[in-house]
C-alpha positions as CSV (number, residue, x, y, z in Angstrom):
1,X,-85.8,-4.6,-9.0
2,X,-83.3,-5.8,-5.9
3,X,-82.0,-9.3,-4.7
4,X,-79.1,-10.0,-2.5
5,X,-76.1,-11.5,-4.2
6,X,-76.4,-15.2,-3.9
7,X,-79.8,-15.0,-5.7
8,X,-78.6,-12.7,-8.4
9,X,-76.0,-15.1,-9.3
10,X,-78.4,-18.2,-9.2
11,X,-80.7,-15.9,-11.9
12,X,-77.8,-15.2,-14.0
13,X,-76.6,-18.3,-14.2
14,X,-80.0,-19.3,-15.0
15,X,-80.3,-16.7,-18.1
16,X,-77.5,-16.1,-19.7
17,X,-74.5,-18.6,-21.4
18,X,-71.9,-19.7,-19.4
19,X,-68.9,-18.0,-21.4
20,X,-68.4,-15.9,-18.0
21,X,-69.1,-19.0,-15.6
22,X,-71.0,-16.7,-12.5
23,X,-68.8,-13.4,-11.3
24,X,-68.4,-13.5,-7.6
25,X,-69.5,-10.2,-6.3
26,X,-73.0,-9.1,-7.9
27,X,-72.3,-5.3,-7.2
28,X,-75.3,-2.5,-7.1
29,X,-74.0,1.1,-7.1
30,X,-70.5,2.8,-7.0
31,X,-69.3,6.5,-6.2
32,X,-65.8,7.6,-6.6
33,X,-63.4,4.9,-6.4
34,X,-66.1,2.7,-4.1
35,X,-69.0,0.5,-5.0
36,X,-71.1,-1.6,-3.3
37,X,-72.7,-4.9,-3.6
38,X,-76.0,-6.2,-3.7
39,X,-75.7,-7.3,0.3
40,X,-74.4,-3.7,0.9
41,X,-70.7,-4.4,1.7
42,X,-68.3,-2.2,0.5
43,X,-65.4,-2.5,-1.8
44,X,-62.5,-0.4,-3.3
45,X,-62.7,-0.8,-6.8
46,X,-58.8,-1.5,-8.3
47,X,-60.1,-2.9,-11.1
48,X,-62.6,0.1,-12.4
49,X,-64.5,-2.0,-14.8
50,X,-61.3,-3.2,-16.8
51,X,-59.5,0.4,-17.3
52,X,-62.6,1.6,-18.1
53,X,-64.1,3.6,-15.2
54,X,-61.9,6.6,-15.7
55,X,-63.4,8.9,-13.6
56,X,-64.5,6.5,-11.5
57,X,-68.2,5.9,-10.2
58,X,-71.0,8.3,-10.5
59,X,-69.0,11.2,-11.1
60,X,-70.8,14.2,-11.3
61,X,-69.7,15.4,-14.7
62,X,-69.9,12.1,-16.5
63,X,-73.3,12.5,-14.9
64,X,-74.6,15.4,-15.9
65,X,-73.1,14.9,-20.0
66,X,-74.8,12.0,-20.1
67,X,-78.0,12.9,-18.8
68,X,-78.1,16.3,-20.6
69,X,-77.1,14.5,-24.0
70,X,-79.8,11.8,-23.6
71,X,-82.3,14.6,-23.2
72,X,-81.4,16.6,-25.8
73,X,-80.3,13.9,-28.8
74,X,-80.1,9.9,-27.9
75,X,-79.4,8.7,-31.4
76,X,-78.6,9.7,-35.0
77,X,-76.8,6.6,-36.7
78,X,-74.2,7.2,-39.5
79,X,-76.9,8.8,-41.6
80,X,-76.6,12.0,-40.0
81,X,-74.0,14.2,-38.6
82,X,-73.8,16.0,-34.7
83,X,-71.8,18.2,-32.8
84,X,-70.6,15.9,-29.8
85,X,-68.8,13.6,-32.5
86,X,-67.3,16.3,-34.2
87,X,-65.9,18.0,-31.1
88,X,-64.9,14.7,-30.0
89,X,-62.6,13.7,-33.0
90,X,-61.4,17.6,-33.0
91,X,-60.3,16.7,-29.0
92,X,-58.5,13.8,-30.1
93,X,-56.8,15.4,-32.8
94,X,-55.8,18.0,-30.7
95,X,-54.3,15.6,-28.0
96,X,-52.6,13.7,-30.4
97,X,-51.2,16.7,-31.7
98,X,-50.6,15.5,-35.5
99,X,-52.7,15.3,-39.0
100,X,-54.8,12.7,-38.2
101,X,-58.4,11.4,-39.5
102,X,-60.8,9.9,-36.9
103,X,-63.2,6.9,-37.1
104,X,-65.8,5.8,-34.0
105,X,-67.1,2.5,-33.1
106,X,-68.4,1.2,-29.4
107,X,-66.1,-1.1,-28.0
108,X,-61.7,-2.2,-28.6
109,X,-62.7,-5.2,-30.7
110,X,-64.2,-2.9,-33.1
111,X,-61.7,-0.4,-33.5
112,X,-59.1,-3.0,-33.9
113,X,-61.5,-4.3,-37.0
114,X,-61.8,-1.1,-38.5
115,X,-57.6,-0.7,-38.0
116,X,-57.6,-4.4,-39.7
117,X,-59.7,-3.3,-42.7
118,X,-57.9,-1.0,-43.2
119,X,-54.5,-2.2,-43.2
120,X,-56.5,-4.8,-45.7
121,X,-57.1,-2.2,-48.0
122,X,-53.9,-0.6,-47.4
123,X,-51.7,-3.6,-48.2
124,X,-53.9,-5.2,-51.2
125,X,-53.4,-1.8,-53.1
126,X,-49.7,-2.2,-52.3
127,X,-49.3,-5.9,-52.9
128,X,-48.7,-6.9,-49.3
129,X,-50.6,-9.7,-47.9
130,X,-49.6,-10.7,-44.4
131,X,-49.2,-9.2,-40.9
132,X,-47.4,-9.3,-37.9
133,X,-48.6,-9.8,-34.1
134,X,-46.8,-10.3,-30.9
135,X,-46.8,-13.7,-28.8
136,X,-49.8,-13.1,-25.9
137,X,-50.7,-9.9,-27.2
138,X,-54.6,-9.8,-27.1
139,X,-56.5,-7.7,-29.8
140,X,-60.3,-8.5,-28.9
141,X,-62.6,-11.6,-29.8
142,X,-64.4,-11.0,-32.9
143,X,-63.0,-13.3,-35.7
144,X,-60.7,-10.6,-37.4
145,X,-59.0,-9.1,-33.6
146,X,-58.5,-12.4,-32.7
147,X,-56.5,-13.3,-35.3
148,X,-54.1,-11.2,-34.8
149,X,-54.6,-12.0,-31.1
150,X,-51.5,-14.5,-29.7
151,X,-53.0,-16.3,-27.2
152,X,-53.6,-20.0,-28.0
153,X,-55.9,-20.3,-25.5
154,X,-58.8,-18.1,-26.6
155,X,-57.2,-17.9,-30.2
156,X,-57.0,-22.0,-31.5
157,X,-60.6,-23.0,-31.2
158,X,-61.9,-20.4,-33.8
159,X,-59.5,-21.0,-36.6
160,X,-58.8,-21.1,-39.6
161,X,-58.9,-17.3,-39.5
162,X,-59.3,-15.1,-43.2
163,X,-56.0,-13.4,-42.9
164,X,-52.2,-14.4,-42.9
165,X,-50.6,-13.7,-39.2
166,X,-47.5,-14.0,-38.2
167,X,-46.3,-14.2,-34.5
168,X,-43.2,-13.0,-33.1
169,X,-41.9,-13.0,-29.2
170,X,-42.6,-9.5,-27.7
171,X,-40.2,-7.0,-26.7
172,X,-37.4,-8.9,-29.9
173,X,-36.5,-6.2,-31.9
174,X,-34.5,-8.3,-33.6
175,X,-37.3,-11.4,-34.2
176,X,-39.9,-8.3,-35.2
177,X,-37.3,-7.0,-38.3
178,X,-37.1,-10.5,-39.2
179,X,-40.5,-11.1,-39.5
180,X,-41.3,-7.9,-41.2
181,X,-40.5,-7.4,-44.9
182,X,-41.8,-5.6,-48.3
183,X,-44.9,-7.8,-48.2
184,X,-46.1,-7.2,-44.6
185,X,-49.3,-4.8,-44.5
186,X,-49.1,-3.6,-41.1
187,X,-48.1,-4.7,-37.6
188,X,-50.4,-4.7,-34.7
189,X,-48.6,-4.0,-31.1
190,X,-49.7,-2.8,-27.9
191,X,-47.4,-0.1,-26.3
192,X,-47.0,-2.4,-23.0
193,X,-48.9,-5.8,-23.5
194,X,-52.6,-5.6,-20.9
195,X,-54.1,-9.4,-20.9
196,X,-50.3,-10.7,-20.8
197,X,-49.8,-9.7,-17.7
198,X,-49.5,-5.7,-17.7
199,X,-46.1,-6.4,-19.5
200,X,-44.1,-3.6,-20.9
201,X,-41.3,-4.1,-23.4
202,X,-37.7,-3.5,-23.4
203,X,-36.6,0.6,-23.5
204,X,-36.9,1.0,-27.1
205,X,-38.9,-1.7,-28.5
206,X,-41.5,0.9,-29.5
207,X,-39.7,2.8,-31.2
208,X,-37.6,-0.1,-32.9
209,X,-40.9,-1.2,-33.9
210,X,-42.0,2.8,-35.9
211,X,-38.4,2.1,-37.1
212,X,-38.8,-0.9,-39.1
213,X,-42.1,-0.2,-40.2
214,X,-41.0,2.6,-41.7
215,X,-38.1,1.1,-43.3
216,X,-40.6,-1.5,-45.1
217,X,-43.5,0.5,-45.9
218,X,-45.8,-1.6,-43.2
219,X,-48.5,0.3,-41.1
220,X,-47.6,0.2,-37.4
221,X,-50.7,0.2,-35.7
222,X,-50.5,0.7,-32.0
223,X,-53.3,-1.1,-29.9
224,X,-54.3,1.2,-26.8
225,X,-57.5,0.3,-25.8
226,X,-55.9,-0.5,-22.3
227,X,-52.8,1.9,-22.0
228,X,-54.4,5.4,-23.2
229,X,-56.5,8.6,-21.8
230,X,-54.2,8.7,-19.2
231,X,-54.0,5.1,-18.1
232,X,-49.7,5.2,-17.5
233,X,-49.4,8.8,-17.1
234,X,-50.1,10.4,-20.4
235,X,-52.6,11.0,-23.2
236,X,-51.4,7.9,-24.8
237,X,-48.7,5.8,-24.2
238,X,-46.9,5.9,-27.4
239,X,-46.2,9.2,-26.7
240,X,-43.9,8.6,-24.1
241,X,-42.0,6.2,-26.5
242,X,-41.6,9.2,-28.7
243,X,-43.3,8.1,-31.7
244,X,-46.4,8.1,-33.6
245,X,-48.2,5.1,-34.8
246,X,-49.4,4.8,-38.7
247,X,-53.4,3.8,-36.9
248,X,-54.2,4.1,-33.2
249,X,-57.0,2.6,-31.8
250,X,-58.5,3.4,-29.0
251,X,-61.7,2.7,-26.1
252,X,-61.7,1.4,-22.8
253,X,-61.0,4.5,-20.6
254,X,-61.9,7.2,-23.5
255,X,-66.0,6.6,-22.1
256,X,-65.6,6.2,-18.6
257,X,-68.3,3.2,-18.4
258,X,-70.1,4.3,-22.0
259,X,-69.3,2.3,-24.9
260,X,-66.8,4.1,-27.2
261,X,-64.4,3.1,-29.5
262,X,-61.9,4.9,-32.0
263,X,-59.3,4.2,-34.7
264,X,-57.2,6.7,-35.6
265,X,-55.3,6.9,-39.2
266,X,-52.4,9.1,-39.1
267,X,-51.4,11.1,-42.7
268,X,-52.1,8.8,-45.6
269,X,-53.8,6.3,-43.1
270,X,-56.5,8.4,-42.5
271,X,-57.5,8.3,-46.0
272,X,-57.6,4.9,-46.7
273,X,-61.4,4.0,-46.2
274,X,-63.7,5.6,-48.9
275,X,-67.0,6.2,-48.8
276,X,-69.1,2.8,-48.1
277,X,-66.1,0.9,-46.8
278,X,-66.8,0.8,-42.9
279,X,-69.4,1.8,-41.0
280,X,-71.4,1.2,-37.5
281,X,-75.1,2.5,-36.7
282,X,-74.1,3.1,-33.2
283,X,-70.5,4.6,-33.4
284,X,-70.4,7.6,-32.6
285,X,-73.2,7.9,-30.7
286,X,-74.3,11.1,-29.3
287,X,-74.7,10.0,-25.6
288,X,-71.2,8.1,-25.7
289,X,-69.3,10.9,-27.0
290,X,-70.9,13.5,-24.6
291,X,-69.5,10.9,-22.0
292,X,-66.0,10.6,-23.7
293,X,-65.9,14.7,-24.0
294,X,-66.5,14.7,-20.2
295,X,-63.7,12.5,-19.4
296,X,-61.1,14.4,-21.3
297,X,-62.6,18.1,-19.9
298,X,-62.2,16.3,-16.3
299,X,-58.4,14.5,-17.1
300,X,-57.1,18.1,-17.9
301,X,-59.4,20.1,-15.3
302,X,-58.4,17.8,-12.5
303,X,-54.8,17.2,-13.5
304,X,-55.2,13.0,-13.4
305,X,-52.5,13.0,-15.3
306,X,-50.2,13.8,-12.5
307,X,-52.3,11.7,-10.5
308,X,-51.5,9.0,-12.3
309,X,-48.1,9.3,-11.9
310,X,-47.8,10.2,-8.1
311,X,-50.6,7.5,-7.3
312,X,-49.1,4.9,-9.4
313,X,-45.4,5.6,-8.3
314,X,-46.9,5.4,-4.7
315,X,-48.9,1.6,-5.9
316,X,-45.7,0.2,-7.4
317,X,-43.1,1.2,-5.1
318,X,-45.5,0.4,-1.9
319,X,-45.8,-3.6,-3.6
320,X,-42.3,-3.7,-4.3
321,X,-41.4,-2.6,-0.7
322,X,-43.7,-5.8,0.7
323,X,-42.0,-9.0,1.7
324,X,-43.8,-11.6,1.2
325,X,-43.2,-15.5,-0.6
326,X,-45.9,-15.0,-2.9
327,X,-44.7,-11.8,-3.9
328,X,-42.1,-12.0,-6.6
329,X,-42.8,-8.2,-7.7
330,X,-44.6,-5.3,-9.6
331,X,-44.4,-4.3,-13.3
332,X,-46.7,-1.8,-15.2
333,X,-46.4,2.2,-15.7
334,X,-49.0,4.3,-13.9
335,X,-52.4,3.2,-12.8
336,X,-51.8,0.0,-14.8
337,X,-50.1,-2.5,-12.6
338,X,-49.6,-6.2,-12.2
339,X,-48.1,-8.0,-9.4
340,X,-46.5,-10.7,-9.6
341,X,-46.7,-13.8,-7.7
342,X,-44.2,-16.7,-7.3
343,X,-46.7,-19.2,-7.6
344,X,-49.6,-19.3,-9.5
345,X,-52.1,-18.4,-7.1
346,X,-53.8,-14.6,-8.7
347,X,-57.1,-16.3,-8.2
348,X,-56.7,-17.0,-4.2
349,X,-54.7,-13.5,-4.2
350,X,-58.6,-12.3,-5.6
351,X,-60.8,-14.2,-3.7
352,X,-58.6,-12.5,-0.1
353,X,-58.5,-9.1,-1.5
354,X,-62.2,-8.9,-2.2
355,X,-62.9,-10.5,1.6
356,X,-60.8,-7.6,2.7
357,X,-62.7,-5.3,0.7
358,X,-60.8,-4.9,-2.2
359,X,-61.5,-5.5,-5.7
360,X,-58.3,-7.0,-7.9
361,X,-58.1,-9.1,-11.2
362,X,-56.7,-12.5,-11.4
363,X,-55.2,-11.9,-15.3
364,X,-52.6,-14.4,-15.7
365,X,-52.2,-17.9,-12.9
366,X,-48.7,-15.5,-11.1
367,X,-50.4,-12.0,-12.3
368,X,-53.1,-9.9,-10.5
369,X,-53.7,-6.8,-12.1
370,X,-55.0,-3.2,-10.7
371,X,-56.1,-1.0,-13.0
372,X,-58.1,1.5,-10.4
373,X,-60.3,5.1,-11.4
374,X,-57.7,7.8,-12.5
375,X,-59.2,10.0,-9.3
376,X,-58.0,7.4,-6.7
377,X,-56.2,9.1,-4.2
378,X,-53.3,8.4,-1.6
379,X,-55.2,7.6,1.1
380,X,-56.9,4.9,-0.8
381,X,-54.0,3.6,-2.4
382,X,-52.6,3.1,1.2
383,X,-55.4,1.3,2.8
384,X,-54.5,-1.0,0.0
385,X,-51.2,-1.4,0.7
386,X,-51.4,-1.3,4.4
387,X,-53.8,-4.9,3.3
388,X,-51.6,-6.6,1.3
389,X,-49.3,-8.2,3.1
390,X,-52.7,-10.0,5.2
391,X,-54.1,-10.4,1.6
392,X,-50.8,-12.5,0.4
393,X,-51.0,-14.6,4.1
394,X,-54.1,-15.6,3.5
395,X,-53.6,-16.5,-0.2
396,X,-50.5,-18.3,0.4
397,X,-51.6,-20.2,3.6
C-alpha cells in the first residue's frame, strides 16, 4: 500500500466523516524524534502524536515489547487475568508511591468515565449530587468527559448532559471553595490545563484545590492524561504540587503510541467499584501494557526525566529570548509548552513551521503548542529555535 500525500488525503476525505476536515501532512514512518511523509520530506515531530509518542518513533524497546507480547499473548479480555497488567498496575503503584487501587481502559476519555462513575457511586452513597469543573478545562468527548468538559464550543451541542456540573474560572481558589460544598461529589481538575492553551495555574491552586476537598469530603480527581509519565519533569505532575489526588487518571504518554488508559483510586477511592460495576474487553490489554512497561523501564533507564527538564528549560527560555511581534511569550512546565502569539494567527504559525520542517499544533487562535518525544535532544531543540524567528516572519507577513 503507498500514495503520495495529495492522493492520500483525496482518499480520506473520500472515506471517512469530516469531524477531522483532511490533516495536512499524510506522514509514513518516524524514528526518534523524526518522521516522514508520504512524499518523503522530513519533519521534526514537536507534536509527538498529542503527548503521546513518549519515546518517540520506532524506538527499539517499544519495539521489541510489542512485538514479543503480540507473539506470545495478543488478547485476554477482562475474563482472564496476565502478568503484563499486573506488573503494570504494581509500576504505577510504585511510582505513585501511596496505597492505591488501579483500573485500565484504552484511551483519556475512558479513564475520565471510569473516574466519573465512580465519583457517581461515591457521592450517591454519601448524598452528594453535583460536581465541579474548571472554565476551558477539557476532559474527553464521550457524553460523560464532556460534561464535565468547559469548553462551549465542543461542549453545547451535545447537551443536556446526565449529571449536575458546575463551572468555575481556573486557577480562583477563592471561586473553587465557593463552589464546593457538603453536596459536591468530586472535582475534576487538570494539574496545568492542556487544550486551554498549556495553561498552568497560580503557585498553589493545586494544592488549595486537595485543601478544600478535603475540608468537604469531595473526591479531587486530578486529570493527567496530558501532564504525566514525565511530560513536565516528573512522574506526574501533581507531585510537584505536593499532593495526592483522591482518583488520578491517566493515558496519553503512559503507551508511547499504544492505546492505554488508567484511573487510579487512592485509599477509600480505590474500593469504590465492586464487582460488575465497570469494565472494558480491551483495557488492559496485553500488548498495550507490554508497551506502557517499556516506556516506564526506558523513562528511568534513560533518565528522560532530567531530559525533560534541561530540554524544556532550554525550549522555553530559547522562545522567550526571540523578539518578534507575533511573539507575546511562552508558558507550560517541561516538554509541554505553548507559545503565545499576539494575534491570533497559531494556524499560519503551523502551516510555516511544517514548510520549515517542523511539526507544531495550532491549540488555541494566539496558542501553538509543542509537546515533542521525551528523548529530544539539544541539538534538535536548537534547530528549532534557530527557525523560529523565520517561522514567526513568515506567519506574520
Amino acid at each position: 500500500m503507498s500514495g503520495d500525500g495529495q492522493s492520500l488525503r483525496e482518499r480520506f476525505e473520500a472515506a471517512f466523516m469530516p469531524n477531522y476536515g483532511v490533516p495536512p501532512v499524510a506522514l509514513a514512518r518516524g524514528e526518534g524524534c523524526s518522521v516522514w511523509d508520504a512524499d518523503g520530506r522530513r519533519y521534526l515531530d514537536l507534536i509527538g502524536g498529542i503527548a503521546v509518542t513518549s519515546l518517540g518513533h520506532a524506538h527499539p524497546a517499544l519495539v521489541e515489547a510489542v512485538s514479543r507480547q503480540v507473539a506470545t499473548l495478543a488478547h485476554t479480555s477482562n475474563l482472564f487475568l496476565h502478568e503484563p497488567e499486573v506488573l503494570l498496575a504494581e509500576r504505577l503503584l510504585g511510582l505513585l508511591g501511596a496505597p492505591a487501587r488501579v483500573f485500565l481502559a484504552n484511551s483519556g476519555t475512558e479513564a475520565n468515565e471510569a473516574a466519573l462513575k465512580l465519583a457517581i457511586k461515591y457521592g450517591r452513597s454519601r448524598g452528594r449530587h453535583y460536581f465541579v469543573a474548571a472554565e476551558m478545562g477539557f476532559h474527553g468527548r464521550t457524553l460523560g468527559a464532556l460534561s464535565l468538559t468547559g469548553k462551549p464550543s465542543i461542549r453545547d451541542q451535545f447537551g443536556p448532559f446526565p449529571i449536575d456540573v458546575r463551572f468555575v474560572p481556573y486557577g480562583d481558589a477563592d471561586a473553587l471553595k465557593n463552589a464546593v460544598t457538603d453536596d459536591c461529589a468530586a472535582v475534576f481538575l487538570e494539574p496545568t490545563q492542556g487544550e486551554a492553551g498549556v495553561v498552568p495555574p497560580p503557585d498553589g491552586y493545586f494544592r488549595a484545590a486537595r485543601e478544600i476537598c478535603s475540608a468537604t469530603g469531595a473526591l479531587l480527581v486530578a486529570d493527567e492524561i496530558q501532564s504525566a509519565i514525565g511530560r513536565t519533569g516528573h512522574w506526574f505532575a501533581h507531585q510537584a504540587e505536593g499532593v495526592v489526588p483522591d482518583v488520578l487518571t491517566l493515558a496519553k504518554g503512559l503507551g508511547g503510541g499504544m492505546p492505554v488508559g488508567a484511573c487510579v483510586g487512592f485509599g477509600e477511592a480505590g474500593t469504590v467499584f465492586a464487582k460488575g460495576d465497570h469494565g472494558s474487553t480491551f483495557g488492559g490489554n496485553p500488548v498495550s501494557c507490554a508497551a506502557a512497561l517499556a516506556v516506564l523501564d526506558v523513562i528511568e533507564r534513560d533518565g528522560l526525566l532530567d531530559n525533560v527538564k534541561t530540554v524544556g528549560a532550554l525550549l522555553s527560555e530559547g522562545i522567550a529570548a526571540v523578539r518578534h511581534p507575533l511573539l507575546r511569550g511562552v508558558r507550560g512546565r517541561g516538554l509541554w509548552l505553548a507559545a503565545v502569539l499576539a494575534e491570533p494567527r497559531s494556524a499560519e504559525v503551523q502551516a510555516a513551521a511544517q514548510e520549515a520542517g517542523f511539526l507544531v499544533n495550532a491549540l488555541q487562535p494566539d496558542a501553538v503548542r509543542l509537546a515533542p518525544p521525551l528523548v529530544i535532544d539539544e541539538a534538535e531543540a536548537r534547530s528549532f529555535l534557530d527557525a523560529l524567528p523565520g517561522i514567526l516572519e513568515a506567519a506574520h507577513g
